[in-house]
TIDRENFI-50720 format. One record per residue: x, y, z of N, C-alpha, C, CB in turn; residue in three letters; residue number from 1. Coordinates in steps of 0.001 Angstrom, whole numbers, padded with zeros to 6 digits. Glycine has a CB too. Layout:
N
PT    n_east   n_north      n_up   ca_east   ca_north     ca_up    c_east   c_north      c_up   cb_east   cb_north     cb_up    aa     i
PT         X         Y         Z         X          Y         Z         X         Y         Z         X          Y         Z   ALA   NUM
...
This chain:
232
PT    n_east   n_north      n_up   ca_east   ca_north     ca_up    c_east   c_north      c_up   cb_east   cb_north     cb_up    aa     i
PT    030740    011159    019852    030407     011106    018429    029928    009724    018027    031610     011504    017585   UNK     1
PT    030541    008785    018743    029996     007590    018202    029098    006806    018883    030893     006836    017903   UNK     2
PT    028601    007151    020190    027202     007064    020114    026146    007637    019792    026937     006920    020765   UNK     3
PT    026631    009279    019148    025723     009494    017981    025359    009307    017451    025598     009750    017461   UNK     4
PT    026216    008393    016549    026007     008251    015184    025322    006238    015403    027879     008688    014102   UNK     5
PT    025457    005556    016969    025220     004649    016736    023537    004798    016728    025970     003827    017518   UNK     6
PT    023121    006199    017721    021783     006291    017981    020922    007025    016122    021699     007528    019660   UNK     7
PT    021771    007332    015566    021191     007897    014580    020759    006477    013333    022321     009158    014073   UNK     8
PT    021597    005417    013573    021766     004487    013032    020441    004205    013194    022755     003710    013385   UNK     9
PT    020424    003637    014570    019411     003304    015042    017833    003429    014623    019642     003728    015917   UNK    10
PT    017729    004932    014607    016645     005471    014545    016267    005541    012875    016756     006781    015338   UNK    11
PT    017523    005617    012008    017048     005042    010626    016438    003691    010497    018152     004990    009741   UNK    12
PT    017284    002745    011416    016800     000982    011060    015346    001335    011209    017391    -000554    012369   UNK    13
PT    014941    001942    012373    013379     001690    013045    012794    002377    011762    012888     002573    014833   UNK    14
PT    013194    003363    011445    012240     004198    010043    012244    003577    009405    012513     005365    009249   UNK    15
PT    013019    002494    008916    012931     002061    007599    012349    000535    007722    014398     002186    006854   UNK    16
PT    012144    000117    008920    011395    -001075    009558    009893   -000718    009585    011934    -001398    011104   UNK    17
PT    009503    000620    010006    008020     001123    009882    007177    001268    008688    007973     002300    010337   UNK    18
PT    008558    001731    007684    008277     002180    006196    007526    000628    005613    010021     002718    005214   UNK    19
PT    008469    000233    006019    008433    -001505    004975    007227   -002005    005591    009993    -002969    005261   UNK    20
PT    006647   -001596    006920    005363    -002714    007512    004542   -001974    006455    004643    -002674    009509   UNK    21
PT    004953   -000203    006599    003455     000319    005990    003258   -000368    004689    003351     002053    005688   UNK    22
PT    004046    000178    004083    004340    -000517    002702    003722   -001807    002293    005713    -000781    002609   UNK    23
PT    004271   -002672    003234    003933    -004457    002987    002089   -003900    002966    004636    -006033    004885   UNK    24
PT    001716   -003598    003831    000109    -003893    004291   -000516   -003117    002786   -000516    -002903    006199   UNK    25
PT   -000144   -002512    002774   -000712    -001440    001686   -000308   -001933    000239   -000038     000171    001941   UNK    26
PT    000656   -002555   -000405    000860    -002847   -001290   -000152   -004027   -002156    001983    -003000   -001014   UNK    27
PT   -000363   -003720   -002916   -001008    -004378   -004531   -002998   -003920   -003304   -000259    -007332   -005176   UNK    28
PT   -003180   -003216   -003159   -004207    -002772   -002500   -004967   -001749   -003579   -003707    -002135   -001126   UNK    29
PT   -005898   -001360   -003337   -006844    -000352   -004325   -005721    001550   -004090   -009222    -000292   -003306   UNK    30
PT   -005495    000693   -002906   -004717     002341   -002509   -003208    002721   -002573   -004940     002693   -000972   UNK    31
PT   -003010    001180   -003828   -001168     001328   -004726   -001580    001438   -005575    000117     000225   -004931   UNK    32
PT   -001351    002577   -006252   -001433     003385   -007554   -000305    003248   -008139   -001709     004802   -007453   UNK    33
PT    000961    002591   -007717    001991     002435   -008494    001773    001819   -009267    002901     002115   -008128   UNK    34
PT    003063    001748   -010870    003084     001046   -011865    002918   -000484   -011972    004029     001378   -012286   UNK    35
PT    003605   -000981   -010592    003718    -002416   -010693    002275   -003151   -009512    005594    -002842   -010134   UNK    36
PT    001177   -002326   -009347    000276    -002626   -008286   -000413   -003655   -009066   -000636    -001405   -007680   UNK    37
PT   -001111   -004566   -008446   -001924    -005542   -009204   -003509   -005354   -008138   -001005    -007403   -009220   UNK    38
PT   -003428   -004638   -008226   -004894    -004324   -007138   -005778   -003141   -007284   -004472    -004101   -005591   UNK    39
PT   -004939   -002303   -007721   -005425    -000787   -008409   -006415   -000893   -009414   -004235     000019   -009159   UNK    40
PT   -007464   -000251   -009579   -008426    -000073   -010420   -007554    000951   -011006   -009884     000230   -009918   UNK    41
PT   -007085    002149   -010815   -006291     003082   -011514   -004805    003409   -011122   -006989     004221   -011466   UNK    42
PT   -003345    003401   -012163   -002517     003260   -011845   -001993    003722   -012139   -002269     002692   -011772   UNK    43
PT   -000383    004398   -011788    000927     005329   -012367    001277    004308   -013800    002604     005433   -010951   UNK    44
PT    001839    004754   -014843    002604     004017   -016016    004084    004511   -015846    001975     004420   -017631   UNK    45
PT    004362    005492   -014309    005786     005767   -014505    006571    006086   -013538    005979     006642   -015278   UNK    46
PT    005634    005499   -012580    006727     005361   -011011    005825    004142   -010473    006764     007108   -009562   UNK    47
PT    007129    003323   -009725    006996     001937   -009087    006705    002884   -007553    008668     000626   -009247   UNK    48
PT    007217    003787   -007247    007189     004805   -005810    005109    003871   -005688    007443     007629   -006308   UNK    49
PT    005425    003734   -004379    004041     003725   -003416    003321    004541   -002478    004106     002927   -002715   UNK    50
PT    004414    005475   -001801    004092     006190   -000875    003890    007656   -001250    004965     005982    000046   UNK    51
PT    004646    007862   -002593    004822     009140   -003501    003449    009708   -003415    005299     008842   -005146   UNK    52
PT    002359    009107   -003850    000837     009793   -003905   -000074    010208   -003208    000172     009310   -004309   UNK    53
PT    000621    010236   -001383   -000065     010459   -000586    001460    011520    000491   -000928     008874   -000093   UNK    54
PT    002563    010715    000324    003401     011490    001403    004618    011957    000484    003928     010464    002834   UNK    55
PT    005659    012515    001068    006985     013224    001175    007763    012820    002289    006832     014657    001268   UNK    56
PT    009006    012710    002205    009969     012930    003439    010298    014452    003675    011402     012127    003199   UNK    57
PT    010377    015028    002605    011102     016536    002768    009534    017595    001862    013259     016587    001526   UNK    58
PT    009528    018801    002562    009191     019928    001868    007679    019557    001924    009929     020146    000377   UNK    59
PT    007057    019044    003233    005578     018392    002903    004656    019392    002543    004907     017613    004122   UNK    60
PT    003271    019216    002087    002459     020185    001913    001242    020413    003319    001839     019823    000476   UNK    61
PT    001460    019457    004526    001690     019781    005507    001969    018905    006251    001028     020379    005832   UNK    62
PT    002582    019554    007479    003953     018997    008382    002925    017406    008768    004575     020389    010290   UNK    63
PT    001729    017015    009257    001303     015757    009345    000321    016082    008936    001309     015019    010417   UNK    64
PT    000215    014502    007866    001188     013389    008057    002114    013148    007101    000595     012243    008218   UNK    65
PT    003188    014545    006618    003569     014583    005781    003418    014362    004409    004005     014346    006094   UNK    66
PT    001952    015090    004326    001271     014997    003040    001687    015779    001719    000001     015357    003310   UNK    67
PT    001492    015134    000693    001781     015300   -000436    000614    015611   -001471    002472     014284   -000683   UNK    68
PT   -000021    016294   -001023   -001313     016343   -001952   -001768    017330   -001714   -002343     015411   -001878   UNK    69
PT   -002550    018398   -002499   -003398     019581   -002207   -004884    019303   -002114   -003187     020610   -003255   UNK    70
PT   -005172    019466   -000537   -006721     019323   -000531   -007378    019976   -001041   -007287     019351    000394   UNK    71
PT   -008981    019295   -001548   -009665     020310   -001760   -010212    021480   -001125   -010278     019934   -002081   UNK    72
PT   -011193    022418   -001594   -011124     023610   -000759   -012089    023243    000086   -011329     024988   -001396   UNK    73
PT   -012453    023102    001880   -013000     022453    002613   -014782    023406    001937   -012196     022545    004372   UNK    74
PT   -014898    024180    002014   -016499     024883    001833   -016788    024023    000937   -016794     026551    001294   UNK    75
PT   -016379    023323   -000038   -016776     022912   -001269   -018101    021732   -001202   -015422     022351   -001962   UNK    76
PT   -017926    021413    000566   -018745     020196    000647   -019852    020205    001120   -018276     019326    001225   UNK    77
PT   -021169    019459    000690   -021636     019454    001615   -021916    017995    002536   -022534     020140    001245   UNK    78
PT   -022403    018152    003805   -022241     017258    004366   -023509    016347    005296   -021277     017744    004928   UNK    79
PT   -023788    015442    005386   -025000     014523    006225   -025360    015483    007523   -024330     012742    006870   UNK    80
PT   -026379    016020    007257   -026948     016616    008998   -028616    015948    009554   -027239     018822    008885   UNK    81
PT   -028948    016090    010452   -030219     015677    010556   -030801    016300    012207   -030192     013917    010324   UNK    82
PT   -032200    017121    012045   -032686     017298    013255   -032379    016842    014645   -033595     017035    013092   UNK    83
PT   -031784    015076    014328   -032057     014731    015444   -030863    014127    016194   -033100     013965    015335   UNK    84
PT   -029725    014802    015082   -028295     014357    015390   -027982    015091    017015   -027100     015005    013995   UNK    85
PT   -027745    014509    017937   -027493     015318    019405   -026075    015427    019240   -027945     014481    020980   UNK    86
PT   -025197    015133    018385   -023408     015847    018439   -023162    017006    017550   -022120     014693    017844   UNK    87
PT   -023042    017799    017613   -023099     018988    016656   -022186    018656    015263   -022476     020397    017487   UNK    88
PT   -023541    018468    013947   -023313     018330    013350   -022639    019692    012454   -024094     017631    013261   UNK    89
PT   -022097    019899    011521   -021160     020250    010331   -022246    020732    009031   -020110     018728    009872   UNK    90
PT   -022778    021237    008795   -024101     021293    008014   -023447    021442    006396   -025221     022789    008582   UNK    91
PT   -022371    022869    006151   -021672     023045    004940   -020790    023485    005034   -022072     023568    004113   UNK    92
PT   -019853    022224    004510   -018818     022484    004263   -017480    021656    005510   -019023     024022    004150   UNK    93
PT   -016565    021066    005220   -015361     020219    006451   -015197    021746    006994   -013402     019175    005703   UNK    94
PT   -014515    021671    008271   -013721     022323    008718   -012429    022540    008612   -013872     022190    009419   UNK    95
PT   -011707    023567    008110   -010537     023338    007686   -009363    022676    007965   -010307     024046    007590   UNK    96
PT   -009613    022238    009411   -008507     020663    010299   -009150    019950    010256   -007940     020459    011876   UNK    97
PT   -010291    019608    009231   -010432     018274    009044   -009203    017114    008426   -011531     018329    008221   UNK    98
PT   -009526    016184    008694   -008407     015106    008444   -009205    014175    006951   -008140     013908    010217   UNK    99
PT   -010581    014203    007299   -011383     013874    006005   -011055    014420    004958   -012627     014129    006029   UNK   100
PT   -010205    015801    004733   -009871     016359    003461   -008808    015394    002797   -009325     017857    003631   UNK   101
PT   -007830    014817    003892   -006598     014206    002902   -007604    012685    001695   -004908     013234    004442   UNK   102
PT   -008893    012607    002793   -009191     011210    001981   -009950    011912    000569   -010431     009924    003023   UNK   103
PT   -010373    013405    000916   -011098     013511   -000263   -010509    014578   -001378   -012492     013870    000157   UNK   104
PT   -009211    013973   -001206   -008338     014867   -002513   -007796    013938   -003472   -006928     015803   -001981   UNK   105
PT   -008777    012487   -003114   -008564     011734   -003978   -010406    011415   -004330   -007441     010508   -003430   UNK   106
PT   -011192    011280   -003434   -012429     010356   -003340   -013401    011789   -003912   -012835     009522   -001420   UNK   107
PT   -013078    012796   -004052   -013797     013846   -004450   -014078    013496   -005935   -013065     015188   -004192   UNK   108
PT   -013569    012501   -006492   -013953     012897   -008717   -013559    013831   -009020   -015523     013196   -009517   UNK   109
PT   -012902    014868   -008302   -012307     015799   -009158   -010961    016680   -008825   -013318     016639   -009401   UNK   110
PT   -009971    015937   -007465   -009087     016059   -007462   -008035    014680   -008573   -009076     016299   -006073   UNK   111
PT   -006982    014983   -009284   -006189     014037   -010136   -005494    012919   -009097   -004987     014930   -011049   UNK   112
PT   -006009    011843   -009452   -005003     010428   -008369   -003440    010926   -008654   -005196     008202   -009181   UNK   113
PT   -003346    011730   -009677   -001711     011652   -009840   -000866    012975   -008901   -001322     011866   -011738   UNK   114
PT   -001931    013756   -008926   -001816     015181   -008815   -000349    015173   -007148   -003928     016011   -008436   UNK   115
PT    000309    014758   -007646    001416     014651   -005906    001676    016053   -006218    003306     013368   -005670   UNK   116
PT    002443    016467   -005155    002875     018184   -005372    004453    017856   -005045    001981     019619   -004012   UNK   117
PT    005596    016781   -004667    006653     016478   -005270    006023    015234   -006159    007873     016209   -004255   UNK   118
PT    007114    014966   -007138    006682     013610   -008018    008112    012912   -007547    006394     013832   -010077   UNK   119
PT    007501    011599   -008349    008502     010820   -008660    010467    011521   -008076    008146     010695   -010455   UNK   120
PT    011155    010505   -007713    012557     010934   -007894    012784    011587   -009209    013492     009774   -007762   UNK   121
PT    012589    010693   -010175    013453     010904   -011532    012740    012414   -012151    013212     009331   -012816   UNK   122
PT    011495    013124   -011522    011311     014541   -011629    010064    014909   -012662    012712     015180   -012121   UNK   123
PT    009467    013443   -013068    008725     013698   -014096    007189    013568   -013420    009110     012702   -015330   UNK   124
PT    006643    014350   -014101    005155     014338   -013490    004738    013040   -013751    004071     015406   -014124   UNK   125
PT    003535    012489   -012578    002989     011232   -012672    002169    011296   -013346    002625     010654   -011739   UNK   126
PT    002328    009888   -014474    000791     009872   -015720    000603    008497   -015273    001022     010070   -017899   UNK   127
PT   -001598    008621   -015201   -001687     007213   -014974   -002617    006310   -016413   -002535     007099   -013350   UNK   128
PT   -002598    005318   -016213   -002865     004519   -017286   -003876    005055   -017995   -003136     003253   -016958   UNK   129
PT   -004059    005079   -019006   -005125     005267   -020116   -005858    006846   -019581   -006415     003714   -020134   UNK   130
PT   -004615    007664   -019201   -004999     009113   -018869   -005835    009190   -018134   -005370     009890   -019767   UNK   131
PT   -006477    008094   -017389   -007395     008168   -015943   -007033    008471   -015120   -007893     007299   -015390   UNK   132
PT   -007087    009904   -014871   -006302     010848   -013377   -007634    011085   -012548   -005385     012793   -013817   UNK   133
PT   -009189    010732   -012617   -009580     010779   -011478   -010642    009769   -011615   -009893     012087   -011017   UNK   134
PT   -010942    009690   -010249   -011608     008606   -009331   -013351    008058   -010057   -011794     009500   -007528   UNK   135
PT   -013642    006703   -010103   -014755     007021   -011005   -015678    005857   -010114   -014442     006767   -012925   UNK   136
PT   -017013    005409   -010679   -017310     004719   -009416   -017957    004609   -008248   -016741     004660   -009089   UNK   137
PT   -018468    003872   -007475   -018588     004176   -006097   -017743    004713   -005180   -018845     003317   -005624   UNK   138
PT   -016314    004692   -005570   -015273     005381   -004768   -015097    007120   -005133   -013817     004527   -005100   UNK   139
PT   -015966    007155   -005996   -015977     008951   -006148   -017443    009196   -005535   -015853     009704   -008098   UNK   140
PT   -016944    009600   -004142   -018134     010137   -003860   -018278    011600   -004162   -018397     009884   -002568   UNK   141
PT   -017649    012345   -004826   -018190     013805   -005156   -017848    014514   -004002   -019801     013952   -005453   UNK   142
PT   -018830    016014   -004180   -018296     016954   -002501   -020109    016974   -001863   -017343     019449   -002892   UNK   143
PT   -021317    016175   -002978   -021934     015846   -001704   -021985    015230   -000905   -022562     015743   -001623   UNK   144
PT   -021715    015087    000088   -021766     014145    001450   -023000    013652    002031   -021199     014839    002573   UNK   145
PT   -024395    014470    001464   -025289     014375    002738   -026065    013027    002747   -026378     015621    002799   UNK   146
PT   -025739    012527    001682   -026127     010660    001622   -025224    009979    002260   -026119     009855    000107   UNK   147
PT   -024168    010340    003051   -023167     009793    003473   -022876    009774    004934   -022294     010273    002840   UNK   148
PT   -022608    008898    005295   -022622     008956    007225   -022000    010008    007520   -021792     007719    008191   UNK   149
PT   -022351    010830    008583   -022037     012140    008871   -020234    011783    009309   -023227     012855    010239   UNK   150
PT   -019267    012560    008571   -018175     012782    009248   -018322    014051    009699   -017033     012566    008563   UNK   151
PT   -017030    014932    010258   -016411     015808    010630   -017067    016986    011616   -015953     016168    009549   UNK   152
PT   -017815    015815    012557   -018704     016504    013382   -018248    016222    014941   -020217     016021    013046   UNK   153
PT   -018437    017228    015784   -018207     017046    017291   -018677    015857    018040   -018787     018099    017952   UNK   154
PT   -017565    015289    018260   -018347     014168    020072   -018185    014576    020904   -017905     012761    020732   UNK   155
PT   -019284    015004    021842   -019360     015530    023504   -020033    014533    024424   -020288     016980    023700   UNK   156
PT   -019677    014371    025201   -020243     013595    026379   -021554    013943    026405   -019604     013857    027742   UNK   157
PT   -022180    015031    026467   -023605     015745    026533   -024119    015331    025305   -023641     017414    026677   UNK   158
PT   -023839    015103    023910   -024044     014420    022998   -024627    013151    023040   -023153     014403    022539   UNK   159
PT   -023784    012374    023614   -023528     011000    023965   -024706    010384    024481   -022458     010870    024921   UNK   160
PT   -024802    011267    025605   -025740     011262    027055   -027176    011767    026332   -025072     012595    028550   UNK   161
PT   -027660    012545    025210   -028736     013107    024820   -029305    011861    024278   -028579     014310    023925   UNK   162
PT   -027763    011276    023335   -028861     010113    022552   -028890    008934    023172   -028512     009680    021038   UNK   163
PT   -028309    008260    023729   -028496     007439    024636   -028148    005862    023639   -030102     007751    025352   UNK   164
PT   -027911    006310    022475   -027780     004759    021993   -026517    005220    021258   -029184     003928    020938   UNK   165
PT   -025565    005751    021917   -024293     005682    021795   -023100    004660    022437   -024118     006756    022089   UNK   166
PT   -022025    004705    022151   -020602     003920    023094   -020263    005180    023665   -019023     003080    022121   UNK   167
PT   -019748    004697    024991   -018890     005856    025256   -017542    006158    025433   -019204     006232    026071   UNK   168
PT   -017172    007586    025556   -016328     007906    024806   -015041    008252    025745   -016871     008926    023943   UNK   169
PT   -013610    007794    025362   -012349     007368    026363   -011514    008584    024930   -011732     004928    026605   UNK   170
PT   -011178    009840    026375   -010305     010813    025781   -008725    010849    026496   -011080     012255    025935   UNK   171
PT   -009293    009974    027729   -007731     008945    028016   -006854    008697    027101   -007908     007515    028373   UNK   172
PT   -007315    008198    026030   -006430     007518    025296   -006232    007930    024074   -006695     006363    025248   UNK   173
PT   -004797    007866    023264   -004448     009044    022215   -004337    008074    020603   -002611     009978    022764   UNK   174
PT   -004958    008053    019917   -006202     008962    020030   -007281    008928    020606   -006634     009150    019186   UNK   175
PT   -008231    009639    021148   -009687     009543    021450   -010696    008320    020872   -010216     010818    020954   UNK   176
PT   -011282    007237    021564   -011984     006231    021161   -013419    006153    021603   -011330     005184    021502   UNK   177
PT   -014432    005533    020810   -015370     006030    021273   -015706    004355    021065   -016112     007423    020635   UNK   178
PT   -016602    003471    022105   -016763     001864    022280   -018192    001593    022907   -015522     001185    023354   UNK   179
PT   -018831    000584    022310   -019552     000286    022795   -019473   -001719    023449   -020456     000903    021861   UNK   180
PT   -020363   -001684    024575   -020433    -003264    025398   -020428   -004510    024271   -022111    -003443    026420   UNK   181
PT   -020027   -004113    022648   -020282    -005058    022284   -018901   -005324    020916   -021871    -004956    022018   UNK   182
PT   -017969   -004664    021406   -017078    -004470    021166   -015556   -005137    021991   -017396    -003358    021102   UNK   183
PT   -014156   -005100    021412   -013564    -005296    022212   -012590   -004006    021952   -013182    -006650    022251   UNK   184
PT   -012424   -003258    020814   -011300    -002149    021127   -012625   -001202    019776   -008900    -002674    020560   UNK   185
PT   -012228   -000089    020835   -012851     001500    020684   -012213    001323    019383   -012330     003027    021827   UNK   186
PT   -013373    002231    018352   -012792     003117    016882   -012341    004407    017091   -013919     003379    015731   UNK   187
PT   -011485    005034    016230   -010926     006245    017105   -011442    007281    016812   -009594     006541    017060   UNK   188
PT   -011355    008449    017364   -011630     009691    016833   -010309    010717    016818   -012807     010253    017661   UNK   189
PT   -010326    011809    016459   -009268     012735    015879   -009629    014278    016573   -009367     012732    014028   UNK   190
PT   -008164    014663    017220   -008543     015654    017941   -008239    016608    017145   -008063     015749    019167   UNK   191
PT   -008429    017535    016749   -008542     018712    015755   -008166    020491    016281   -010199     018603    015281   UNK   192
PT   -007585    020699    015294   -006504     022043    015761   -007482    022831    016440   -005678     023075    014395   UNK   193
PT   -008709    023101    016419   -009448     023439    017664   -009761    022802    018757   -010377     023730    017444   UNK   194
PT   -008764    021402    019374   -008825     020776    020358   -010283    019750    020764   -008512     021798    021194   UNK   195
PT   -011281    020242    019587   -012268     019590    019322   -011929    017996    019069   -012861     020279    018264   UNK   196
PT   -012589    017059    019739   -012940     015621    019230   -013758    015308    018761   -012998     014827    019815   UNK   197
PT   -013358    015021    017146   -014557     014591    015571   -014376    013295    015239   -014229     015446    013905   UNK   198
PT   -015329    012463    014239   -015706     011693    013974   -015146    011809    013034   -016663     011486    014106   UNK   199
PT   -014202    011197    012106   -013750     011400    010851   -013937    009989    009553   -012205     011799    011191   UNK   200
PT   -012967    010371    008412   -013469     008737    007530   -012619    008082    008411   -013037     008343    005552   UNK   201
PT   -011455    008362    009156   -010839     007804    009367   -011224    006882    010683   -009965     008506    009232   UNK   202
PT   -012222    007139    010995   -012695     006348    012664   -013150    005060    011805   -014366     007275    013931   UNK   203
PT   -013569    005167    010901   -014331     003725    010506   -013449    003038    009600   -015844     003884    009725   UNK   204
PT   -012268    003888    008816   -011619     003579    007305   -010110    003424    007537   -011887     004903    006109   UNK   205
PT   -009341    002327    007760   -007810     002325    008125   -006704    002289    006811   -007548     000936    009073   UNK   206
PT   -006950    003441    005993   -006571     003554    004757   -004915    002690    004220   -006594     005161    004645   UNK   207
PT   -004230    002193    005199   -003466     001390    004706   -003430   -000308    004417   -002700     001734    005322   UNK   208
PT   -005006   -000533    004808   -004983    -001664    005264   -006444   -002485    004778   -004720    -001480    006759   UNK   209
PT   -006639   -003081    004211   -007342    -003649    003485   -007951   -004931    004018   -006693    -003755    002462   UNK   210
PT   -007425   -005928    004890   -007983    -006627    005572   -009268   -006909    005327   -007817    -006283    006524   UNK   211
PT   -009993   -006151    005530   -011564    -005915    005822   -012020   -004716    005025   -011897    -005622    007453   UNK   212
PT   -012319   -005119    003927   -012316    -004167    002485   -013909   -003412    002713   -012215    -005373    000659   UNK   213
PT   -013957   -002334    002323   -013219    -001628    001609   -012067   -000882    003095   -014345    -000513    000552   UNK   214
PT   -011372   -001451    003060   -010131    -000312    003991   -011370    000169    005619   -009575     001925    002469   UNK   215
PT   -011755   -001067    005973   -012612    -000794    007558   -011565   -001127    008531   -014128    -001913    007933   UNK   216
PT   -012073   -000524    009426   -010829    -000619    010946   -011586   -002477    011635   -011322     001501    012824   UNK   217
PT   -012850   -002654    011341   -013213    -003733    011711   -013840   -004437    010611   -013924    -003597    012760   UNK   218
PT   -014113   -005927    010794   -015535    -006708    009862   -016758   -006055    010059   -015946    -008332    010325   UNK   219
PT   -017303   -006331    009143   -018811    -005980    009006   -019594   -006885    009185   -019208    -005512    007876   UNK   220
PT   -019015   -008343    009539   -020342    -009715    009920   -020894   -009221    010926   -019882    -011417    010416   UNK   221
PT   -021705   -009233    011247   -022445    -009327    012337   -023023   -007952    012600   -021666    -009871    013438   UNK   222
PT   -022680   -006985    011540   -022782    -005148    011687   -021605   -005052    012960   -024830    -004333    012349   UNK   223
PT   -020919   -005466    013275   -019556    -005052    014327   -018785   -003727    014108   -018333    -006179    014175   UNK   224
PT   -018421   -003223    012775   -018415    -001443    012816   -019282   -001315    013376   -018521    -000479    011637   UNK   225
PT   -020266   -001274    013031   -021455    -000335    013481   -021536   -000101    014609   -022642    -000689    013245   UNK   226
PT   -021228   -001304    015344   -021699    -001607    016776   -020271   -000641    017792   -021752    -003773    017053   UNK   227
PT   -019476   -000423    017089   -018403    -000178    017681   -019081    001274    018172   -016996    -000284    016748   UNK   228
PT   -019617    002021    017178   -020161     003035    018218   -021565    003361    018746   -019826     004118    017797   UNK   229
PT   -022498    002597    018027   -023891     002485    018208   -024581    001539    018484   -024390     002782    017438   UNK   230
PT   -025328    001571    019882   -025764     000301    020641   -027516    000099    019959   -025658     000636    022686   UNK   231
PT   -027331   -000861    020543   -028303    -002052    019346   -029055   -002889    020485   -027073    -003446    018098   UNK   232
């Protein structure tokens, strides 16, 4: 029993050591909507909660990444295609394991920033400042996509190999990375409940982390995203 309870100990410290990194990185960021954020263009007036507007511990709305939000309906979109794309592009509409939906149940303009599906502890629905519950801006990109770098489309080696001014692509490693010679670490890709490997916002966009704004996995001097998957 009591190295049960020392291993259970345990495994709270580490949760609550992970919580606090996420937390730290993400806090007073465009993407703390809490009351006390100093970084938010739009904000709660009634929960200090940070993590409330995107996750849950209990009762998620789905199991990962323990999301708290109702996506929009995936057909709704449309999305960047072009003749000469060699990875099979997505023409209308995400696929319903897309992972791009969690970013666009906020970035759509017409899902509510407040809209959590649990709220707050204290039980009261979230209101944000000056009744601005959605996204306005360059950060509302709407559900057209097709001005927008193609997400939620297949990477295949035969892809890769067609266009020839690709990085290539390491399914070694979890997640899936796709790198080019001018790089030092692969951007990732996302393997998808059809076992498919896609390109998502998330290969280019490290939504807790601001570093390299707007929320990029790398700098942009030198075009270095870019380069991470497209040779030059």
């Amino acid at each position: 029993m009591r190295s049960e309870v020392k291993i259970g100990l345990a495994l709270t410290a580490l949760l609550v050591a992970v919580t606090a990194a996420g937390a730290a990185s993400i806090k007073n960021t465009k993407h703390d909507l809490s009351s006390g954020s100093t970084g938010a263009t739009f904000k709660a007036t009634n929960t200090d909660q940070i993590c409330v507007f995107c996750h849950t511990p209990h009762n998620a709305q789905q199991d990962i990444p323990l999301w708290n939000r109702g996506n929009p309906t995936a057909s709704n979109f449309t999305l960047y295609s072009s003749s000469s794309m060699n990875n099979v592009p997505v023409k209308q509409g995400f696929t319903a394991d897309s992972i791009s939906l969690f970013c666009m149940s906020c970035h759509d303009g017409a899902t509510g920033l407040g809209g959590a599906v649990h709220n707050d502890p204290n039980g009261a629905a979230i209101a944000m400042v000056g009744g601005n519950d959605l996204i306005t801006g360059e950060a509302n990109l709407g559900t057209d996509l097709s001005n927008d770098h193609p997400v939620n489309f297949e990477v295949t080696p035969a892809g890769i190999a067609a266009d020839g001014n690709l990085g290539a692509l390491d399914t070694g490693t979890n997640p899936p990375t796709m790198k080019t010679a001018d790089v030092t670490n692969g951007l990732p890709l996302f393997k998808s409940a059809r076992g498919a490997t896609t390109l998502e916002c998330g290969s280019c966009h490290k939504v807790h982390d601001n570093t390299d704004a707007p929320f990029l996995r790398t700098t942009m001097a030198g075009s270095k995203l870019c380069l991470g998957c497209h040779k030059k």
